[in-house]
N, C-alpha and C positions, 0 to 999 in steps of 0.2 A: 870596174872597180868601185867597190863601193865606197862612199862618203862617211861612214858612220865610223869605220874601223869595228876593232875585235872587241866586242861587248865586256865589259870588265864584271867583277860580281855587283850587285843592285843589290842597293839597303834593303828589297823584301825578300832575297835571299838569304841576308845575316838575320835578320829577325827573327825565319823560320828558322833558320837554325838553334836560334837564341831560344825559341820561345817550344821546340819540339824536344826537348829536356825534359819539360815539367809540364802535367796537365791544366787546363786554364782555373785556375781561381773559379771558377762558380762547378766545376764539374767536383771538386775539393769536397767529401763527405764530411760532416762535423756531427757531434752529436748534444743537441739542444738539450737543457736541464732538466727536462720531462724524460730525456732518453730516448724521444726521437730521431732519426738521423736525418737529419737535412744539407744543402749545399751552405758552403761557407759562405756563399756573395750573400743569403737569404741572413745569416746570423748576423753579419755584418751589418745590413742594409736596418733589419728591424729587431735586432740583440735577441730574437728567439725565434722558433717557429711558427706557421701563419696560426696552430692549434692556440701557443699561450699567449700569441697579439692579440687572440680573437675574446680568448678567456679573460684575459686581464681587460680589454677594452668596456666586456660586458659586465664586470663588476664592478666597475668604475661607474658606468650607465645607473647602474641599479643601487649604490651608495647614494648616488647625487639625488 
């Protein structure tokens, strides 16, 4: 007999359950103000795509 008894459900059970509803946040297509489409984690993380961080960063460069 075993010691453990009869496995009850495990909080990484309920998670998947919770979390297999909806696709994760970074797989989330958005589409940047240029009209690119990029992941939502990327909009969030730097408010555009890597095209207008790069764009804006380089005109900044060349202002100064």
């Amino acid at each position: 007999m075993s010691s453990w008894g009869t496995p009850s459900r495990i909080s990484s059970d309920l998670y998947r359950e919770r979390t297999a509803a909806e696709p994760p946040v970074t797989l989330r297509r958005r589409e940047c103000a240029c009209g690119k489409v990029v992941t939502a984690k990327q909009l969030v993380q730097y408010g555009a795509c890597v095209t207008c961080v790069r764009t804006a960063s380089s005109q900044v460069q060349e202002a100064a």
